[in-house]
MOPAC internal coordinates of N, CA, C and O (Angstrom, degrees):
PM7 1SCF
backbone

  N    0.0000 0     0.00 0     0.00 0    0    0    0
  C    1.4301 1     0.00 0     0.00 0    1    0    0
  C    1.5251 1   108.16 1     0.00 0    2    1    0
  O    1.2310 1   123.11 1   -72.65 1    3    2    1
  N    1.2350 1   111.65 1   107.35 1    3    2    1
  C    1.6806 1   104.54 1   141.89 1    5    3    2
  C    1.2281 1   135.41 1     4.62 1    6    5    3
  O    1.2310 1   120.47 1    76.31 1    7    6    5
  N    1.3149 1   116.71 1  -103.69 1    7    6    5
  C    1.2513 1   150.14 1   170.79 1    9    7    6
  C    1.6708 1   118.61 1   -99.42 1   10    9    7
  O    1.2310 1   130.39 1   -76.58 1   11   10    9
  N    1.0663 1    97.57 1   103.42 1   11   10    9
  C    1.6157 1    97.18 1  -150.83 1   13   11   10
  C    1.8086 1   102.78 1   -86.54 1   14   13   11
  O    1.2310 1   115.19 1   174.44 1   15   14   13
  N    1.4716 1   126.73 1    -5.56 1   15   14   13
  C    1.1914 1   143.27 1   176.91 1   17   15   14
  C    1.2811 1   102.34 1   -85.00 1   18   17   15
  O    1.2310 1   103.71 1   154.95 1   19   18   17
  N    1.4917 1   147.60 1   -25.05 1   19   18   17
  C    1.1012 1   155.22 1  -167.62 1   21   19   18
  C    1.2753 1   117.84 1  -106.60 1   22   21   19
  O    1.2310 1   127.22 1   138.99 1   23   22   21
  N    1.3457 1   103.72 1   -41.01 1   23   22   21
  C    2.0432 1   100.39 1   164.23 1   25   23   22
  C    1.1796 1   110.83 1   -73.45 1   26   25   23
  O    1.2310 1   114.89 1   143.53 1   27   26   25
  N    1.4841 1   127.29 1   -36.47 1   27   26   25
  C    1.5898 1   122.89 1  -165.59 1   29   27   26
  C    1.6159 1    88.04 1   -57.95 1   30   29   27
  O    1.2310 1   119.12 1   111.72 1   31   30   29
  N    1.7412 1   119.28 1   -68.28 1   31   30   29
  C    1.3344 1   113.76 1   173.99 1   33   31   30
  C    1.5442 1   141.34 1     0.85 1   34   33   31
  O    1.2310 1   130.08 1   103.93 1   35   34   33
  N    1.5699 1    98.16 1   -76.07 1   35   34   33
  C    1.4683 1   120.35 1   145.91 1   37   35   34
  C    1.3916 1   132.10 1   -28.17 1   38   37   35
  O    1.2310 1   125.29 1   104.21 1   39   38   37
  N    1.2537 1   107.44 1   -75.79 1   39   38   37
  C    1.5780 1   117.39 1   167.04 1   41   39   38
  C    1.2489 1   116.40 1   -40.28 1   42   41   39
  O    1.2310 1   112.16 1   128.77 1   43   42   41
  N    1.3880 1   132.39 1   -51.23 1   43   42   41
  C    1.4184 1   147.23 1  -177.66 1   45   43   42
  C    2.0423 1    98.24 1   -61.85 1   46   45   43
  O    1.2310 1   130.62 1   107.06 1   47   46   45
  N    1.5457 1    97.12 1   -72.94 1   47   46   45
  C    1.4128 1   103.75 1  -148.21 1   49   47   46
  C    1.8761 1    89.48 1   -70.19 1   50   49   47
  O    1.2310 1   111.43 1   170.19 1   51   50   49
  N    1.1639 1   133.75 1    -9.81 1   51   50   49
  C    1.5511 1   135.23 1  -172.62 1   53   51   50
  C    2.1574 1   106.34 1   -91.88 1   54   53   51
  O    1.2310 1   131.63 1   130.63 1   55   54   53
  N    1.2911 1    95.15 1   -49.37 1   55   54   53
  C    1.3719 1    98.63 1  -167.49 1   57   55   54
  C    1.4618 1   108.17 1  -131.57 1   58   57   55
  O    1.2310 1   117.02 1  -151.44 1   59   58   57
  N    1.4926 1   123.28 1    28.56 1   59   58   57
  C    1.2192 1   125.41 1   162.86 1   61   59   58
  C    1.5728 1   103.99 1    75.19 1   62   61   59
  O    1.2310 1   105.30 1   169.29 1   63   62   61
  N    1.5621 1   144.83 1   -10.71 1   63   62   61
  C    1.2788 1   133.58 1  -130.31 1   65   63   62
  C    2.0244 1    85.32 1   -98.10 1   66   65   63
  O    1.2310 1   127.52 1   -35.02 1   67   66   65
  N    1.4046 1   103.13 1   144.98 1   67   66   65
  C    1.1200 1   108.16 1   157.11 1   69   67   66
  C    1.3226 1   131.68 1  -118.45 1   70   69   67
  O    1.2310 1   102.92 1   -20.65 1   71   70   69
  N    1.2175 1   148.95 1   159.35 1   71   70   69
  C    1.6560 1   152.96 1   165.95 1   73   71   70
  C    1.5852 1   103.21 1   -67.71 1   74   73   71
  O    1.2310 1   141.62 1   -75.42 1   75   74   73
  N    1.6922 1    75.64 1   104.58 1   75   74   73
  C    2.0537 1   107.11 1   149.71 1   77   75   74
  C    1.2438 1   100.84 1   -78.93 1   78   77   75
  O    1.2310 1   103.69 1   139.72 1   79   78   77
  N    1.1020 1   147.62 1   -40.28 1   79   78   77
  C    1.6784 1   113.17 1  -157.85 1   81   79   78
  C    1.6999 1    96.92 1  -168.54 1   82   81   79
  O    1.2310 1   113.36 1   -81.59 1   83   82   81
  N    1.2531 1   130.16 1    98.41 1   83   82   81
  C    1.5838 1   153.65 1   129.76 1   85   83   82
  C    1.3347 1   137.79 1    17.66 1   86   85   83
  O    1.2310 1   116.09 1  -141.57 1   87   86   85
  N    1.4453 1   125.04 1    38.43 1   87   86   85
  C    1.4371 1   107.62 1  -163.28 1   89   87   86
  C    1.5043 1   118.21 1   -80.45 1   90   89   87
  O    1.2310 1   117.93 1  -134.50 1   91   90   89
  N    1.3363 1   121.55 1    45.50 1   91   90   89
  C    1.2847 1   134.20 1   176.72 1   93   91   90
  C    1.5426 1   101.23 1    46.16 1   94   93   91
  O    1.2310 1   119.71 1    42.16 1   95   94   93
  N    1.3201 1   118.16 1  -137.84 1   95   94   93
  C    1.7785 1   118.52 1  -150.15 1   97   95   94
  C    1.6213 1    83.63 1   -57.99 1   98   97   95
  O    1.2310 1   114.19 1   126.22 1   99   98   97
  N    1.2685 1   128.61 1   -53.78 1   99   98   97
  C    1.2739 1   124.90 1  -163.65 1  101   99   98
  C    1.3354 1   119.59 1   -12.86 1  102  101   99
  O    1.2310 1   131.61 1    93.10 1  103  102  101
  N    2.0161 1    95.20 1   -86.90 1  103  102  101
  C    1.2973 1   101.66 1   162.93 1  105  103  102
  C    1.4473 1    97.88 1  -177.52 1  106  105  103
  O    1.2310 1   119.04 1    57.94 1  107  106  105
  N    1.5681 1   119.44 1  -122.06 1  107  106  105
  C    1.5761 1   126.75 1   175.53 1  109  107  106
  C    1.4851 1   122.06 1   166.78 1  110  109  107
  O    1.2310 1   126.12 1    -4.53 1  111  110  109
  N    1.1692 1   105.85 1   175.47 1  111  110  109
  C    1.6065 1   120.65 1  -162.74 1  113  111  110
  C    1.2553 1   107.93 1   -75.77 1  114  113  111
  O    1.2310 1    98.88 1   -47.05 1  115  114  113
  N    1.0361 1   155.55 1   132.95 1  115  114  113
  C    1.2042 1   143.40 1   128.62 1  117  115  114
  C    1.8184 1   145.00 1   -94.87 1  118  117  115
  O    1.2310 1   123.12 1   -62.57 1  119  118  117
  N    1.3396 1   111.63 1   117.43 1  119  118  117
  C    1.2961 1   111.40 1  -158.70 1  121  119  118
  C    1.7276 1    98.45 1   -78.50 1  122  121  119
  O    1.2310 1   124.98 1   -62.26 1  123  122  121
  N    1.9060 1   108.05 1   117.74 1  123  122  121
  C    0.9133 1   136.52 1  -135.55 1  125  123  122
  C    1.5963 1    84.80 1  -127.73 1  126  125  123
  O    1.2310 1   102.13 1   -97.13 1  127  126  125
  N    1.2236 1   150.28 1    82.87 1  127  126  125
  C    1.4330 1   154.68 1  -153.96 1  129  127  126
  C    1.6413 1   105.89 1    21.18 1  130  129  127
  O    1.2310 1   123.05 1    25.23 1  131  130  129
  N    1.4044 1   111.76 1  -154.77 1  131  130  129
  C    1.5808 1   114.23 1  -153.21 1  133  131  130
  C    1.0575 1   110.71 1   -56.52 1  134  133  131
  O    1.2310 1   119.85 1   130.23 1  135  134  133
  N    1.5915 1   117.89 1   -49.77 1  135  134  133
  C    1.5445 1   119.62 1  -161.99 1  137  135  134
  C    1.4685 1   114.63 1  -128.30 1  138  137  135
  O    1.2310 1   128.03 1  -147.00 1  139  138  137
  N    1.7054 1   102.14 1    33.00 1  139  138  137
  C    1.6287 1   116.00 1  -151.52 1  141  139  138
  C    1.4800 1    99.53 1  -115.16 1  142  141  139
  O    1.2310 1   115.91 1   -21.18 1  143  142  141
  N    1.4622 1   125.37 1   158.82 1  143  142  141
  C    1.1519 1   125.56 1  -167.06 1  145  143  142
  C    1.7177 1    96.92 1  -152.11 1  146  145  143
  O    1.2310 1   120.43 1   -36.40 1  147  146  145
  N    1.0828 1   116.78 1   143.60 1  147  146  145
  C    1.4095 1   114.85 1  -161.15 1  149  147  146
  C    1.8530 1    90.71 1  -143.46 1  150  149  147
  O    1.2310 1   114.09 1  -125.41 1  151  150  149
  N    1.4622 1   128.79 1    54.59 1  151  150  149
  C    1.5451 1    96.30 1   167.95 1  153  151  150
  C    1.6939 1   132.09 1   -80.31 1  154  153  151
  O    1.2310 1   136.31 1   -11.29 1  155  154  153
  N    1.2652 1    86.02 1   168.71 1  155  154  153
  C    1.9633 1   104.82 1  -177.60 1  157  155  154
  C    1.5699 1    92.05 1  -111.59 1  158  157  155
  O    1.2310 1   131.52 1   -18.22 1  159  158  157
  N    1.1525 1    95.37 1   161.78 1  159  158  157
  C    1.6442 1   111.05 1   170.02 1  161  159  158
  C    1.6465 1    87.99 1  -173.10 1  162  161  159
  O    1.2310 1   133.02 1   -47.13 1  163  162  161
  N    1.4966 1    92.45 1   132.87 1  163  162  161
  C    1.6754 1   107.71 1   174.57 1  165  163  162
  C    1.3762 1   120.05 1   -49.06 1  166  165  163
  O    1.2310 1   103.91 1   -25.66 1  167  166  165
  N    1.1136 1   147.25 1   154.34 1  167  166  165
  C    1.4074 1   127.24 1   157.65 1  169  167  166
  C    1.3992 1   124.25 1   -92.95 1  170  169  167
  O    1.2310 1   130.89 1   -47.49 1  171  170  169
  N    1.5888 1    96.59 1   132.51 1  171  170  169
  C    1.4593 1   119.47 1  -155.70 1  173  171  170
  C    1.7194 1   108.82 1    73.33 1  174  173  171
  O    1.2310 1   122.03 1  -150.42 1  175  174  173
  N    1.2525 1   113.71 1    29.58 1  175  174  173
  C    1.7731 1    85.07 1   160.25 1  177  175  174
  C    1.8160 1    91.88 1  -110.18 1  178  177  175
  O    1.2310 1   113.38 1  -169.56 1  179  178  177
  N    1.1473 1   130.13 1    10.44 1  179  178  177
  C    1.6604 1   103.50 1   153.17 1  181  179  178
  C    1.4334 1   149.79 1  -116.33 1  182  181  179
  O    1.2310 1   129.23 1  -146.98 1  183  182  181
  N    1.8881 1    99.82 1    33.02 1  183  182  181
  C    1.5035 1   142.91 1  -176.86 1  185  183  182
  C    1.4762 1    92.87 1   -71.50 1  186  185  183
  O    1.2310 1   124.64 1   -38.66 1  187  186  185
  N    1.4329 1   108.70 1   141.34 1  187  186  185
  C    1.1121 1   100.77 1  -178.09 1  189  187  186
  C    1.7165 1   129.07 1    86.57 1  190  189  187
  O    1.2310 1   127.51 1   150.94 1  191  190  189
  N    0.9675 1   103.15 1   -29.06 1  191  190  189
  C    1.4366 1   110.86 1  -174.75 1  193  191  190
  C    1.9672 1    97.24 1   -98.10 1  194  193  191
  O    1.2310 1   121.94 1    -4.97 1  195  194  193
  N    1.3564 1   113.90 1   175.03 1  195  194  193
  C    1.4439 1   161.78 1  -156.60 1  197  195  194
  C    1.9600 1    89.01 1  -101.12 1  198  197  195
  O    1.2310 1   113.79 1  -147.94 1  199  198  197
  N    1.2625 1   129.35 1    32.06 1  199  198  197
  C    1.4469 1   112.66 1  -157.62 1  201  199  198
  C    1.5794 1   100.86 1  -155.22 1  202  201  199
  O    1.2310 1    97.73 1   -13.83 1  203  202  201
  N    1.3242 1   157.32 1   166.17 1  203  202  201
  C    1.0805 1   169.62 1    36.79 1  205  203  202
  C    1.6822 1   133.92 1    26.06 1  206  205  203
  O    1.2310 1   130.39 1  -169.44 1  207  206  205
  N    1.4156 1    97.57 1    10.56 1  207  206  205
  C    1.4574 1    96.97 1  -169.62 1  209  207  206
  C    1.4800 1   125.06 1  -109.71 1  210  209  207
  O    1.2310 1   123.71 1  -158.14 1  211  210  209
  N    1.2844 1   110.49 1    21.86 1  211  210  209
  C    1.5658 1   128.31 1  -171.50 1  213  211  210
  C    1.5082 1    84.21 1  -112.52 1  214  213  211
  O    1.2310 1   121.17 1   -27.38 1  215  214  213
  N    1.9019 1   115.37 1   152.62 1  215  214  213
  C    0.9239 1   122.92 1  -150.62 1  217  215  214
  C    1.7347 1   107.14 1   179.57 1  218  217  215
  O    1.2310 1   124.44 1   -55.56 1  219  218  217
  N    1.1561 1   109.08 1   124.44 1  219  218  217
  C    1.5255 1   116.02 1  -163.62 1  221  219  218
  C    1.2798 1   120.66 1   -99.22 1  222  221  219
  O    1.2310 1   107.35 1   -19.18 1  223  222  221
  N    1.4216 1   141.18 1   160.82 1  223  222  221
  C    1.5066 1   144.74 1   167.62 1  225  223  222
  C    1.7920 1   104.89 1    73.13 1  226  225  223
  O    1.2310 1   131.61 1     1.14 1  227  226  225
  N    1.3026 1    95.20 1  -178.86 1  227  226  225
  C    1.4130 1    98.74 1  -177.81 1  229  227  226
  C    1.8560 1   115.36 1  -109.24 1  230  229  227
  O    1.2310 1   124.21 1   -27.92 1  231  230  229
  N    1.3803 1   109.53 1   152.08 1  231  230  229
  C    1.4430 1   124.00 1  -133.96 1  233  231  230
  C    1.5792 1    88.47 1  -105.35 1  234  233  231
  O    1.2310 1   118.53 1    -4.55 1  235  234  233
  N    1.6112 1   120.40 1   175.45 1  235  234  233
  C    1.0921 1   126.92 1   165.40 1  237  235  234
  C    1.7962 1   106.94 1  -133.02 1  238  237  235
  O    1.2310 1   113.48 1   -78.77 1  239  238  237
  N    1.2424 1   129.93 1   101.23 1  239  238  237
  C    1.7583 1   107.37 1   165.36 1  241  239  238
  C    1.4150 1   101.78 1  -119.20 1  242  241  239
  O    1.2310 1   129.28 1   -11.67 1  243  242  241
  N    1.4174 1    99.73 1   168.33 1  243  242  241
  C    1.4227 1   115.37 1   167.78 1  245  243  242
  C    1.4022 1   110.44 1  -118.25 1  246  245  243
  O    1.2310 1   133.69 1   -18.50 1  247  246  245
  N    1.3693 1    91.13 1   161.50 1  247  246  245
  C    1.4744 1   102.00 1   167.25 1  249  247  246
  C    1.4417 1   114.37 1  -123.00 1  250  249  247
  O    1.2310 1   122.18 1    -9.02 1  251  250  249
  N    1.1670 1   113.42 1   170.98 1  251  250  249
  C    1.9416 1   121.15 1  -172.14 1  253  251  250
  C    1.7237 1    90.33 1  -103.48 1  254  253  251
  O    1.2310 1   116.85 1   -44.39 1  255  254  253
  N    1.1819 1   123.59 1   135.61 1  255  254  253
  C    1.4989 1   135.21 1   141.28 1  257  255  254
  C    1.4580 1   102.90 1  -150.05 1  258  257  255
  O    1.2310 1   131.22 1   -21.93 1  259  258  257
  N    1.6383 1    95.96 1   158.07 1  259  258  257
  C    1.4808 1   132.11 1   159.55 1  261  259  258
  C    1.4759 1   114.64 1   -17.31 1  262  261  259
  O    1.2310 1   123.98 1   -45.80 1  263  262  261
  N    1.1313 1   109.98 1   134.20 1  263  262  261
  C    1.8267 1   118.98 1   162.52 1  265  263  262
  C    1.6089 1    89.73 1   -58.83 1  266  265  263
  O    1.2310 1   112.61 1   104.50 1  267  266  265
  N    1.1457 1   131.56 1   -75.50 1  267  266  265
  C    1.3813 1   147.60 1  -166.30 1  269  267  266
  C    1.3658 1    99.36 1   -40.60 1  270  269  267
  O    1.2310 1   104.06 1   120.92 1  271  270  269
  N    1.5381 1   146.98 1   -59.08 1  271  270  269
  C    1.1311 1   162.49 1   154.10 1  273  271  270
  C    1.4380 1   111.89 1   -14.43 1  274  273  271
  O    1.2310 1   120.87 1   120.93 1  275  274  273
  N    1.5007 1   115.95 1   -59.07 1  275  274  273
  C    1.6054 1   130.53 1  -175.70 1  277  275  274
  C    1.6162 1   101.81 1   -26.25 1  278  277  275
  O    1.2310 1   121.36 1    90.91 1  279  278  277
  N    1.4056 1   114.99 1   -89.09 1  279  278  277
  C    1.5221 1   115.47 1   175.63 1  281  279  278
  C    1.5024 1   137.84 1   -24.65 1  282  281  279
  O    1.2310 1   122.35 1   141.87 1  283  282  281
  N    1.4230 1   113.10 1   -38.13 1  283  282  281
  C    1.6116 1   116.47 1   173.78 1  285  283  282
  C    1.5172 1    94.70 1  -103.53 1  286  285  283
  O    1.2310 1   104.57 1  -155.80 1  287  286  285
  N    1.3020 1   146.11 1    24.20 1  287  286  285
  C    1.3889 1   142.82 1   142.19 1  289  287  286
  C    1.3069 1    88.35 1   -75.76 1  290  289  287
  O    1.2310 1   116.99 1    86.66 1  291  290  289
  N    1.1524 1   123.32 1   -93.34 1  291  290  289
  C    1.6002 1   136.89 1  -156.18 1  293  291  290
  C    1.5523 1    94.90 1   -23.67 1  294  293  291
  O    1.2310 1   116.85 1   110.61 1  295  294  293
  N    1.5360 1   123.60 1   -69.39 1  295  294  293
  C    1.5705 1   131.62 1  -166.56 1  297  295  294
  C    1.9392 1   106.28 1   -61.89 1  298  297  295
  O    1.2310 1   117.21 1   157.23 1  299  298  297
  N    1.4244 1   122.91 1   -22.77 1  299  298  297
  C    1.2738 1   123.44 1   168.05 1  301  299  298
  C    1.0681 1   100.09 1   -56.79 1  302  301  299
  O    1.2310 1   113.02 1    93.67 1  303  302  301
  N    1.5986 1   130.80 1   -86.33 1  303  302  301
  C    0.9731 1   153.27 1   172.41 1  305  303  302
  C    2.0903 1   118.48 1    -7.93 1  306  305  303
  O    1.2310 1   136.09 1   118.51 1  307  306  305
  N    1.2753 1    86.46 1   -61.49 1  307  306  305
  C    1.5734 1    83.07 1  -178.33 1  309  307  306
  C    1.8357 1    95.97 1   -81.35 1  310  309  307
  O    1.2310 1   118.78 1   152.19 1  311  310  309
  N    1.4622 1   119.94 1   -27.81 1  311  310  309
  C    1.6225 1    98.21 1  -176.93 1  313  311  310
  C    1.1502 1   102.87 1   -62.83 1  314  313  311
  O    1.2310 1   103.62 1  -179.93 1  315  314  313
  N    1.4533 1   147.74 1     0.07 1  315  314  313
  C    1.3022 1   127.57 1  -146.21 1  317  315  314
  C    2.0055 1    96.97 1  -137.03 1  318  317  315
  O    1.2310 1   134.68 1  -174.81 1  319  318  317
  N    1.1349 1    89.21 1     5.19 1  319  318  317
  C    1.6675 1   110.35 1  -176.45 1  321  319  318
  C    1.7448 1   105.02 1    50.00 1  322  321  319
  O    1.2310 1   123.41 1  -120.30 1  323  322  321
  N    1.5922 1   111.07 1    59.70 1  323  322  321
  C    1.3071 1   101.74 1   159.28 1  325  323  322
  C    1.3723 1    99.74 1  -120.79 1  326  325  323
  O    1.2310 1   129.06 1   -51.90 1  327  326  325
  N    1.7314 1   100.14 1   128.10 1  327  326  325
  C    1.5272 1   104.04 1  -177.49 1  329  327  326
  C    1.7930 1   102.71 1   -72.71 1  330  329  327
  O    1.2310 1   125.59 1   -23.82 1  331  330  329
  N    2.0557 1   106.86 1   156.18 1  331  330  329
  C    1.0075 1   103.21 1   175.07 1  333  331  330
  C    1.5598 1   101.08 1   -98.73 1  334  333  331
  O    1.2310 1   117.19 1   -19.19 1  335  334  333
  N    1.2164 1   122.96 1   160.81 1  335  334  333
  C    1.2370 1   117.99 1  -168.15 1  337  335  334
  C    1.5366 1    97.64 1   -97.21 1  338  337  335
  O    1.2310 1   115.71 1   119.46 1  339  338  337
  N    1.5133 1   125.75 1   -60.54 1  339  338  337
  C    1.5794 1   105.03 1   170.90 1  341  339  338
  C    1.9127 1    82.63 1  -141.54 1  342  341  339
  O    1.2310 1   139.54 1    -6.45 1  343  342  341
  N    1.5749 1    79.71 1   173.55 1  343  342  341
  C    1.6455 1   103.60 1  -179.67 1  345  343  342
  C    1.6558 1    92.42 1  -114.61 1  346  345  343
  O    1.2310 1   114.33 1   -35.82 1  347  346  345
  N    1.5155 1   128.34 1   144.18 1  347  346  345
  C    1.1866 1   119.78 1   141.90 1  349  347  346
  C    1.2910 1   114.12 1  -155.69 1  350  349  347
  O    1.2310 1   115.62 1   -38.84 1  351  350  349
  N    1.4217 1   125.93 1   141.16 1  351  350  349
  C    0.8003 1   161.01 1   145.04 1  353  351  350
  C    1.6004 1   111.04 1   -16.73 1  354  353  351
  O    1.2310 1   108.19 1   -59.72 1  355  354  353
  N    1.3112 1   139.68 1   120.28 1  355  354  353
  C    1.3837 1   144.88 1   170.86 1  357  355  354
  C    0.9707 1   136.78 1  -101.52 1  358  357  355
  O    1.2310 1   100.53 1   -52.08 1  359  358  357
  N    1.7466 1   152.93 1   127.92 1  359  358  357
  C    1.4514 1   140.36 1  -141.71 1  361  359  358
  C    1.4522 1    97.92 1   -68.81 1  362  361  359
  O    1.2310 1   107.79 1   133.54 1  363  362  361
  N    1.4213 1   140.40 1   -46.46 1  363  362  361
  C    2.1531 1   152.68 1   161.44 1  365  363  362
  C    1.6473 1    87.12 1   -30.84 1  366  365  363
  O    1.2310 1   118.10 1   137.74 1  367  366  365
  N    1.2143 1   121.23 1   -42.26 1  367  366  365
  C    1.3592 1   102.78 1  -175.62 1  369  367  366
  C    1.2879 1   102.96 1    98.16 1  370  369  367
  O    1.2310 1   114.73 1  -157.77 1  371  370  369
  N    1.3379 1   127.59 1    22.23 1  371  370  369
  C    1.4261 1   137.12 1   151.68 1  373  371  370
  C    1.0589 1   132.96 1   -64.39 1  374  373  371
  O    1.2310 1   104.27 1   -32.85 1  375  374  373
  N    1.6586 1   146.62 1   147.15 1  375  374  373
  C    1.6299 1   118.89 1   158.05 1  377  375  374
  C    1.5191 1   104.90 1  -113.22 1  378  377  375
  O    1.2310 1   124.05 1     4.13 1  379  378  377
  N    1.3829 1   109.84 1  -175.87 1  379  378  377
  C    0.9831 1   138.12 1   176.79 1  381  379  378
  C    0.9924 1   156.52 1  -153.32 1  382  381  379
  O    1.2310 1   114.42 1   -81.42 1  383  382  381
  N    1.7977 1   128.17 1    98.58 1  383  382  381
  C    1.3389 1   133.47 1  -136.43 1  385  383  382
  C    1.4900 1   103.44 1   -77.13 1  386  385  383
  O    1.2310 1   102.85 1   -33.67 1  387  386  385
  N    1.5141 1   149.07 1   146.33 1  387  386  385
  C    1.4002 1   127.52 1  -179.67 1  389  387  386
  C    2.1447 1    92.52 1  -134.79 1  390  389  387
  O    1.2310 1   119.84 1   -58.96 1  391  390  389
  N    1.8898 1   117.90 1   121.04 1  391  390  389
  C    1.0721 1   112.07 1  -179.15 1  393  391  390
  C    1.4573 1    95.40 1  -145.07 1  394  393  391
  O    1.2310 1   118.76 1     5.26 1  395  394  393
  N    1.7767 1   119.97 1  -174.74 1  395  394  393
  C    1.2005 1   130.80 1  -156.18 1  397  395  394
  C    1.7533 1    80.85 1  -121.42 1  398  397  395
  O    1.2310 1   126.10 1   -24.51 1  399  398  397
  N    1.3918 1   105.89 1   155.49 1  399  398  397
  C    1.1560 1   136.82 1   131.24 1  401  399  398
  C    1.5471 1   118.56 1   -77.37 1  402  401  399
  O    1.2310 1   124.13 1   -19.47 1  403  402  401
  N    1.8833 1   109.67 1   160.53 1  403  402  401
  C    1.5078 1   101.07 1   175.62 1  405  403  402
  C    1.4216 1   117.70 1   -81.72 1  406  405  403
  O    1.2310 1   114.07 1  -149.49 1  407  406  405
  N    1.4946 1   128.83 1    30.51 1  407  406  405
  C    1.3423 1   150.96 1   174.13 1  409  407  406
  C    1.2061 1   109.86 1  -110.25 1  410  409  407
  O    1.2310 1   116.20 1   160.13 1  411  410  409
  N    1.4237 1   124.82 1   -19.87 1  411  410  409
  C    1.4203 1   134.69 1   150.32 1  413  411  410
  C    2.2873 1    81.80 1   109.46 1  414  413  411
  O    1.2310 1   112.65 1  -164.25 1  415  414  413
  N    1.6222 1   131.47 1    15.75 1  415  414  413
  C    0.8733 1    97.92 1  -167.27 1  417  415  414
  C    1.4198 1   113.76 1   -96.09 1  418  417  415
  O    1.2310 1   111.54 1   -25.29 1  419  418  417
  N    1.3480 1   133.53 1   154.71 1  419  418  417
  C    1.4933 1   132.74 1  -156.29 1  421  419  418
  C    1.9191 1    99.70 1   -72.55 1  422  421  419
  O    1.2310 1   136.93 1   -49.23 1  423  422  421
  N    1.2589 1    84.81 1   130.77 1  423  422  421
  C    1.8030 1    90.31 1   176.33 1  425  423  422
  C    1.6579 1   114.13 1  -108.45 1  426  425  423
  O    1.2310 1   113.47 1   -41.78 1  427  426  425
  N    1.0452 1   129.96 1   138.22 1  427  426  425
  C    1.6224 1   127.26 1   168.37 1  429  427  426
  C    1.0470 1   117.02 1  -100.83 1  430  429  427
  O    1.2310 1   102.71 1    -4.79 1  431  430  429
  N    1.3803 1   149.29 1   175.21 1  431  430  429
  C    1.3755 1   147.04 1   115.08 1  433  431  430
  C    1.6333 1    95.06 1  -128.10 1  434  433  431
  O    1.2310 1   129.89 1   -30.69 1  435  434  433
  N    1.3857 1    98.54 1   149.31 1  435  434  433
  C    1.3694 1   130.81 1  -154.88 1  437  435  434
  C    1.5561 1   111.57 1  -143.70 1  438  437  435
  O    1.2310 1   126.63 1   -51.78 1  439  438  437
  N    1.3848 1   104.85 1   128.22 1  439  438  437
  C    2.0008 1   116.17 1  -168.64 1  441  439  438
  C    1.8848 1    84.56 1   -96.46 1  442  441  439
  O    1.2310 1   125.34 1    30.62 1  443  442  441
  N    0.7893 1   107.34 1  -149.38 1  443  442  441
  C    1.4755 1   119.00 1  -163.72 1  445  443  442
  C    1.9310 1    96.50 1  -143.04 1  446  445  443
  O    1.2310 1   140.06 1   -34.26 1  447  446  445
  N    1.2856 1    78.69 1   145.74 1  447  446  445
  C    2.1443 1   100.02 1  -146.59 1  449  447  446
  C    1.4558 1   110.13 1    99.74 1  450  449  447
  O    1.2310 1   113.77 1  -139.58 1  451  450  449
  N    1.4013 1   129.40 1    40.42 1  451  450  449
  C    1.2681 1   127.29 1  -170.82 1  453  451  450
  C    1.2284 1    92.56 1  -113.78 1  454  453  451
  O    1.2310 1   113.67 1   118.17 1  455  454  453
  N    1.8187 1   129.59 1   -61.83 1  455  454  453
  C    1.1977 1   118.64 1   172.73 1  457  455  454
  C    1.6496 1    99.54 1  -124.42 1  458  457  455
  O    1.2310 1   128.71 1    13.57 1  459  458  457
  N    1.3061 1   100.83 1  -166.43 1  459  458  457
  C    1.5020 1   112.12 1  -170.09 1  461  459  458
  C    1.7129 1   113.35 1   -64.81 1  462  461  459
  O    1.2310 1   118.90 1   127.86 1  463  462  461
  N    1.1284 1   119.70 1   -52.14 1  463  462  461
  C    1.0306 1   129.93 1   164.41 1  465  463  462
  C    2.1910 1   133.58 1   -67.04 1  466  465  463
  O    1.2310 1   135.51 1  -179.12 1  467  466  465
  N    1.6245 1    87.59 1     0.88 1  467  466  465
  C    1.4243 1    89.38 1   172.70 1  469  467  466
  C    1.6441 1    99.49 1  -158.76 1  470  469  467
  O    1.2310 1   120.10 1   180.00 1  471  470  469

């Protein structure tokens, strides 16, 4: 992350997630649904250190939501002026929302029929 005050932001005000656990400038945990964990770490604050957690280019995750869900994503999304980059449709009969973080990294959310296992 960039600006590591501005994604936590994001993360929070986009997908509700809040900080379990603080690693000061570093970065922190984020509780990412029940058993989900979502950390940030600035880029380049763990150069130098005894650690593995600095990490380059831009990322892709998904997330799992509701068929039912799809529709008031889409309407979050544009109230909040984050463009979606594409919608598509999946042969399972899944969809799939595709947007940016302010790190530019690709975000999903995903109904179920996306892959075999969800």
């Amino acid at each position: 992350m960039d600006d590591l005050t501005r994604s936590i932001r994001f993360y929070e005000k986009v997908f509700g997630f809040r900080i379990i656990s603080d690693f000061g400038k570093r970065g922190c945990a984020m509780q990412a649904g029940n058993r989900q964990v979502l950390l940030l770490f600035k880029k380049g604050g763990s150069l130098g250190k005894e650690t593995p957690h600095d990490g380059q280019g831009e990322l892709h995750l998904a997330f799992a939501i509701s068929a039912a869900e799809l529709d008031n994503w889409e309407a979050w999304l544009a109230k909040n002026q984050i463009a979606v980059e594409e919608k598509r449709r999946w042969e399972l009969g899944g969809t799939s929302l595709y947007f940016r973080d302010p790190d530019r990294h690709l975000l999903e959310v995903v109904t179920p029929g996306v892959w075999s296992i969800y």
